[in-house]
Backbone as a chain_set.jsonl record, in Angstrom:
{"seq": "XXXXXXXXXXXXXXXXXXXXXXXXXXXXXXXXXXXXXXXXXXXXXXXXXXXXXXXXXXXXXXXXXXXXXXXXXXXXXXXXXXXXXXXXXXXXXXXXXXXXXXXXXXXXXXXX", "coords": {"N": [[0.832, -1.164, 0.0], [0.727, 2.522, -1.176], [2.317, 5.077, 0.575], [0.398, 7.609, 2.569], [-0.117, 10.639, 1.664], [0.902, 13.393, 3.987], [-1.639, 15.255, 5.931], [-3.145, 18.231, 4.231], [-0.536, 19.5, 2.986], [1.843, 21.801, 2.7], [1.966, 23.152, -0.475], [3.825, 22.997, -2.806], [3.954, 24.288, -5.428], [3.741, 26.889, -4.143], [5.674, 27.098, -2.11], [7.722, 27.209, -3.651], [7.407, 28.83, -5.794], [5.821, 31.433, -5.601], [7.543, 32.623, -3.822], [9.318, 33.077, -5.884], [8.27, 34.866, -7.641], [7.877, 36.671, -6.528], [10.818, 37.684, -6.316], [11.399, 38.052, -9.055], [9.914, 40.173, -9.662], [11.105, 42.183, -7.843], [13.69, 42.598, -9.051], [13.177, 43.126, -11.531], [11.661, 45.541, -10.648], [13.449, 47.383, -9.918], [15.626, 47.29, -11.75], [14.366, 48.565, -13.691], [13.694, 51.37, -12.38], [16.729, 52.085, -12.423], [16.82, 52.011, -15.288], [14.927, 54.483, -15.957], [16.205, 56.519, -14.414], [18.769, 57.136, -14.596], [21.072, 57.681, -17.179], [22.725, 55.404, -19.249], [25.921, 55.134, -20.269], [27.525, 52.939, -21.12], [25.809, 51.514, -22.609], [24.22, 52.25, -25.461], [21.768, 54.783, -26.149], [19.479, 53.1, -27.904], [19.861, 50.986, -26.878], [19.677, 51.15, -24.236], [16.717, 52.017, -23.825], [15.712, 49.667, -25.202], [16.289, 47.537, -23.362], [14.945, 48.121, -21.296], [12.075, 48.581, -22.165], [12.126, 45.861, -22.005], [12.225, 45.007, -19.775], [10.352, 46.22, -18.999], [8.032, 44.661, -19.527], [8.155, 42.12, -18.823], [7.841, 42.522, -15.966], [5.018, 43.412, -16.485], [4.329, 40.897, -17.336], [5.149, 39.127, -15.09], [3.533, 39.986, -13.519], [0.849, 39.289, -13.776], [1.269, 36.905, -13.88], [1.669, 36.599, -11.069], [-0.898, 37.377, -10.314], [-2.576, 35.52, -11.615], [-1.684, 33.294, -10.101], [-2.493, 33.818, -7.492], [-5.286, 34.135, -7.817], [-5.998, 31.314, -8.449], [-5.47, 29.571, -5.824], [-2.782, 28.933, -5.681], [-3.022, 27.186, -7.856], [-1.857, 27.253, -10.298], [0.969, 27.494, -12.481], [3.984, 28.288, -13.721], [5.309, 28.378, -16.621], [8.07, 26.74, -17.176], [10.378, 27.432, -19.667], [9.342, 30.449, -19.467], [10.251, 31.154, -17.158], [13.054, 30.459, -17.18], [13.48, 32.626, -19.155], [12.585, 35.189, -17.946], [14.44, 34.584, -16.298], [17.159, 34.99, -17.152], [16.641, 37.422, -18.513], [17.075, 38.885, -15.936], [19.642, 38.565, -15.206], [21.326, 39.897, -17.326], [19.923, 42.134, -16.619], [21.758, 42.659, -14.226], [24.517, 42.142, -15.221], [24.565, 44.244, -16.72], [24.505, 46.653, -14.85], [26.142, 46.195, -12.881], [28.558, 46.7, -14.911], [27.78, 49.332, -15.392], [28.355, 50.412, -12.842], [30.934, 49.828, -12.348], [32.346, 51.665, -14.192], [31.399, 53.792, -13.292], [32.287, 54.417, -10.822], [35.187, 54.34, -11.579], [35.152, 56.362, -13.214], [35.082, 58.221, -11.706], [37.175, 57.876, -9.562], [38.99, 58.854, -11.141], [38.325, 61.642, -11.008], [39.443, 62.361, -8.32]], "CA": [[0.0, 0.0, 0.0], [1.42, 3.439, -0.787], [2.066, 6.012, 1.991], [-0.647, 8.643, 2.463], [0.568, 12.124, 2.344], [0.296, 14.168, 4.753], [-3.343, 15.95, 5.239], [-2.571, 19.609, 4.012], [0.762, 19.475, 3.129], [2.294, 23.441, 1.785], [1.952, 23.73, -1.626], [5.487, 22.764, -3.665], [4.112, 25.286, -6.43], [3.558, 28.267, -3.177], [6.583, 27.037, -1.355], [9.074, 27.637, -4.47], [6.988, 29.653, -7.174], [5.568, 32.65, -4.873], [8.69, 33.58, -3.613], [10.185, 33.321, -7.324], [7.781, 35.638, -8.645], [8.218, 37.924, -6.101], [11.727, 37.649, -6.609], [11.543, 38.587, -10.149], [9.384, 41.656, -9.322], [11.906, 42.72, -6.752], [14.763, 42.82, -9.773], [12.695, 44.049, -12.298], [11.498, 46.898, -10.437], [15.382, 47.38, -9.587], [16.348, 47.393, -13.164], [13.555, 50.292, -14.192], [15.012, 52.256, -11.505], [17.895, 52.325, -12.728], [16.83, 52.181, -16.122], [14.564, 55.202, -15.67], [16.144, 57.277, -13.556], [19.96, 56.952, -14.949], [21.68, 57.572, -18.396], [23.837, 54.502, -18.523], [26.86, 55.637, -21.114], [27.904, 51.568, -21.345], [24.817, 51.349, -23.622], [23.552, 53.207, -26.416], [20.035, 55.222, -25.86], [18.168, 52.826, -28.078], [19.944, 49.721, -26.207], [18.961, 51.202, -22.878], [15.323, 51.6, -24.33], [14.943, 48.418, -25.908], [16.236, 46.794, -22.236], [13.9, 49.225, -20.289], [11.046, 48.115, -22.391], [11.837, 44.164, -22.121], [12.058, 44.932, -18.477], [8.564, 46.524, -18.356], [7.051, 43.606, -20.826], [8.747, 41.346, -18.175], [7.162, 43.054, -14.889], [3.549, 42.987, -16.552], [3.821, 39.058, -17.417], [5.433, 38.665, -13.676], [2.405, 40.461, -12.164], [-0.239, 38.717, -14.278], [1.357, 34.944, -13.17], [1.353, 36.39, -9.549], [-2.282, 37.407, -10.303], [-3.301, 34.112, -11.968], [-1.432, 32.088, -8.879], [-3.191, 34.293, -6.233], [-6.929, 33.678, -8.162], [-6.131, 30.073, -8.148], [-5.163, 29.536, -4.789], [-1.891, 28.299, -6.095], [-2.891, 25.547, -8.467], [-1.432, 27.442, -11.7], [2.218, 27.177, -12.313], [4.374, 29.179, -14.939], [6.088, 27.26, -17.666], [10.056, 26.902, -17.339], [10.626, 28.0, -20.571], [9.333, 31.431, -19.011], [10.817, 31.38, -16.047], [14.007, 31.024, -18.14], [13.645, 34.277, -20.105], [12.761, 36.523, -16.983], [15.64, 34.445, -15.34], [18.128, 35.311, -18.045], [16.463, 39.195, -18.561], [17.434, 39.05, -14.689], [20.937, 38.29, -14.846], [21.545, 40.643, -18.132], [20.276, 43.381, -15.755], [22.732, 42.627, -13.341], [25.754, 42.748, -15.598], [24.563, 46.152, -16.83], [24.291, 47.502, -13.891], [27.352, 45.677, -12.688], [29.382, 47.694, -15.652], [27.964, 50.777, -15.046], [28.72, 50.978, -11.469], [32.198, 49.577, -12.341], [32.273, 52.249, -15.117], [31.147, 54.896, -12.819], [33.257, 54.52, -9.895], [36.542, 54.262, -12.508], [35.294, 57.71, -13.625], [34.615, 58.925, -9.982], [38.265, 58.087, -9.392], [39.673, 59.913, -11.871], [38.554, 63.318, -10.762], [40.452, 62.238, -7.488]], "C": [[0.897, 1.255, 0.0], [0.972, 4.562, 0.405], [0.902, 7.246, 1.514], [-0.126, 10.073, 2.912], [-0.355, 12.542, 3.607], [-0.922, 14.71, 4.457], [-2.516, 17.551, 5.221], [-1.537, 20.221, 3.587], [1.216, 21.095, 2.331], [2.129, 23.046, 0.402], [3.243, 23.477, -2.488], [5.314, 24.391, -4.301], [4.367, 26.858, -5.162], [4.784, 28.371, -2.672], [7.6, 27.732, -2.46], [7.855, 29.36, -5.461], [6.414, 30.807, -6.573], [6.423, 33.302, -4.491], [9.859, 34.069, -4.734], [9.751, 34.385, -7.666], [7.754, 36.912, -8.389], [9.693, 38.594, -6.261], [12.25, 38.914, -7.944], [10.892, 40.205, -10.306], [10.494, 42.47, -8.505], [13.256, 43.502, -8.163], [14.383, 43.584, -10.969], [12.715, 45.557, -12.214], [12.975, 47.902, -10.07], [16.077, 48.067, -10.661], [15.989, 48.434, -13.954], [13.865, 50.749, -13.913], [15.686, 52.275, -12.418], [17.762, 52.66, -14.369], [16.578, 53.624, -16.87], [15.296, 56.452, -15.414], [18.49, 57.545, -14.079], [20.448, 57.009, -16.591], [22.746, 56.713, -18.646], [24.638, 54.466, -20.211], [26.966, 54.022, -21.753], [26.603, 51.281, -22.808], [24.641, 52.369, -24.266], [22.043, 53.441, -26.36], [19.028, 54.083, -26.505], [18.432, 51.45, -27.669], [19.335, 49.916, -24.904], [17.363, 51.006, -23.111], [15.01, 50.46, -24.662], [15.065, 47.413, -24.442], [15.318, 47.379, -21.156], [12.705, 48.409, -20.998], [11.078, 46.014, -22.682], [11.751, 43.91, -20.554], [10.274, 45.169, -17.972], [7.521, 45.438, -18.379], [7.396, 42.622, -19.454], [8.156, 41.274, -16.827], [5.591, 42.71, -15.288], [3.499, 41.44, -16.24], [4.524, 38.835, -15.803], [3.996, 38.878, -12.613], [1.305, 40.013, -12.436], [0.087, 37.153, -13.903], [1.0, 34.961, -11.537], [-0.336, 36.231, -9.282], [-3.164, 36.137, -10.603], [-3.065, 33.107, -10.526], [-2.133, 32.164, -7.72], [-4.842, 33.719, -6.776], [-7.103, 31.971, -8.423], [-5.788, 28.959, -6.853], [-4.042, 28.545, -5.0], [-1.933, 26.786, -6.848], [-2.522, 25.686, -9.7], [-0.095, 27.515, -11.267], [2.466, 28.137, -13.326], [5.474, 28.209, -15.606], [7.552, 27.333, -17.537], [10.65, 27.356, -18.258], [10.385, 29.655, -20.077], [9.559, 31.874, -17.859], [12.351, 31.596, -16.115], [14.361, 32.338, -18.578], [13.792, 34.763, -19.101], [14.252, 36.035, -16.265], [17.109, 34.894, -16.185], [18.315, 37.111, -19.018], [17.588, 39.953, -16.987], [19.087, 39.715, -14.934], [21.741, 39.429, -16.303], [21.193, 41.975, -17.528], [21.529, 43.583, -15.037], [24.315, 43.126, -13.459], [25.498, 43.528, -16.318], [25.065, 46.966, -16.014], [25.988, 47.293, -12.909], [28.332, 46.755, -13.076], [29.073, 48.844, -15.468], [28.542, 51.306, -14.14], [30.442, 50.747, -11.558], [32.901, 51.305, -13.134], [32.106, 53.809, -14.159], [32.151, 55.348, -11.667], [34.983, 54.67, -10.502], [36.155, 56.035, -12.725], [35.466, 58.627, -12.318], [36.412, 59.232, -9.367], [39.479, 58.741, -10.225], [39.437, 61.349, -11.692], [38.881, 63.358, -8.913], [41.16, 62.576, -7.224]], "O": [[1.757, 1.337, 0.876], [-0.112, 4.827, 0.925], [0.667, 7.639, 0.371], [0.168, 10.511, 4.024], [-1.483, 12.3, 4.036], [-1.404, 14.786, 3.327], [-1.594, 17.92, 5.949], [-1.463, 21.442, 3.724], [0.684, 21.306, 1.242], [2.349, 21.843, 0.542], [3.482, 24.621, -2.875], [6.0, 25.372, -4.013], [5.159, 27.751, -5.463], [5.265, 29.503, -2.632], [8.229, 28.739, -2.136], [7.918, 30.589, -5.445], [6.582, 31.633, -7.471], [6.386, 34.523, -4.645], [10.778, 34.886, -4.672], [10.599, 35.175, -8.081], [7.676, 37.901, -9.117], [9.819, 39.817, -6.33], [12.936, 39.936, -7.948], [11.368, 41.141, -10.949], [10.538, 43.663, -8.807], [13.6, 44.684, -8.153], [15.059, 44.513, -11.409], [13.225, 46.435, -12.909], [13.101, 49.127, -10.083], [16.831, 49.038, -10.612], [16.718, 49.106, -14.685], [14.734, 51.257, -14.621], [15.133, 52.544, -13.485], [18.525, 53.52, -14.809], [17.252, 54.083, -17.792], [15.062, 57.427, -16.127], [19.163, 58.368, -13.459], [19.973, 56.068, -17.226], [23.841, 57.153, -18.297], [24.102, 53.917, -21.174], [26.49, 53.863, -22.877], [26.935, 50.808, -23.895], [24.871, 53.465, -23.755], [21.207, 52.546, -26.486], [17.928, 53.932, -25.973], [17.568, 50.611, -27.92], [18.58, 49.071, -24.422], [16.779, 50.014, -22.673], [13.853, 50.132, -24.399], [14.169, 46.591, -24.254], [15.146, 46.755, -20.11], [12.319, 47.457, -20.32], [10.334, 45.247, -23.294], [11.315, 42.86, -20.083], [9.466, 44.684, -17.18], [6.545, 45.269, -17.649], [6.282, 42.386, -18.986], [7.91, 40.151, -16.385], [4.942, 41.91, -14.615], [2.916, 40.862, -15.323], [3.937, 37.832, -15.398], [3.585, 38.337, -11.586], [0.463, 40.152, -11.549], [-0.802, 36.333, -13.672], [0.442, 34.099, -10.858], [-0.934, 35.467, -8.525], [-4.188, 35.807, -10.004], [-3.922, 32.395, -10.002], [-2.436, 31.217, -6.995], [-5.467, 32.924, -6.074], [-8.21, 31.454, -8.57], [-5.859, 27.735, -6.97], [-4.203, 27.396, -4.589], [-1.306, 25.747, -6.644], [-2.637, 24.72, -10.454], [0.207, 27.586, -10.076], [1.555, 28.786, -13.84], [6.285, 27.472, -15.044], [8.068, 28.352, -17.996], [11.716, 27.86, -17.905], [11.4, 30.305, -20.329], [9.105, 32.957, -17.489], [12.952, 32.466, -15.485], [15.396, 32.963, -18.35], [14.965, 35.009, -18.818], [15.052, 36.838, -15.786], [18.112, 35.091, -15.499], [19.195, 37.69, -19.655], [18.37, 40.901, -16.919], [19.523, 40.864, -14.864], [22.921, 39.686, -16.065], [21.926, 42.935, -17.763], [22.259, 44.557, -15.224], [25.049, 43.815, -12.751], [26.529, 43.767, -16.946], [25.888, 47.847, -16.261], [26.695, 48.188, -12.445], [28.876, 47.528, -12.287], [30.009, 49.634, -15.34], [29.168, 52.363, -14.226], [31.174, 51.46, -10.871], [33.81, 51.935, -12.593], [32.752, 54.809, -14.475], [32.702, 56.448, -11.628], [35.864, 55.11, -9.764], [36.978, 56.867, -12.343], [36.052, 59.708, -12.261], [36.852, 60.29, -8.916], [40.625, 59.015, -9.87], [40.211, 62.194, -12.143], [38.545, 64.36, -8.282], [41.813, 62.029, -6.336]]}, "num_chains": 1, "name": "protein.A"}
């Protein structure tokens, strides 16, 4: 006879995939900032734009999976293939932002 789960047991998809999605909101909104609010030389105006607007595109579909997961009381999931992309938009913020700050502080020390 197999074992009988537990009664109630957390959620796998709530336990991992709620704190992912918040995750990805957290870096997103991170990356606008900065995107926004900064002229980042390392890029060219219509590279910053085109990563500003894959960031935004990126934030909607993050806040519409949180929205679908919350109206299903976690029984929808988000496909790995798109968990991929935002996870690989992620990490292409990072080393932007990375170089700029490297980029900025190099200039910072030159009027030293």
């Amino acid at each position: 006879m197999p074992p009988t789960p537990p009664s109630n047991p957390p959620s796998l998809l709530k336990t991992i995939l709620e704190p992912l999605l918040a995750d990805f909101q957290y870096w997103f909104e991170r990356s606008r900032t900065l995107l926004e609010s900064e002229r980042l030389h390392i890029l060219s105006t219509e590279q910053q734009s085109a990563l500003l607007e894959r960031v935004m595109i990126a934030q909607r579909e993050v806040i519409a999976a949180q929205l679908l997961f919350q109206a299903t009381n976690a029984q929808v999931g988000v496909a790995m293939a798109q968990v991929a992309t935002w996870h690989r938009l992620v990490g292409e913020c990072w080393q932007v932002s990375s170089c700029w700050r490297a980029a900025r502080d190099t200039s910072a020390r030159e009027f030293d």
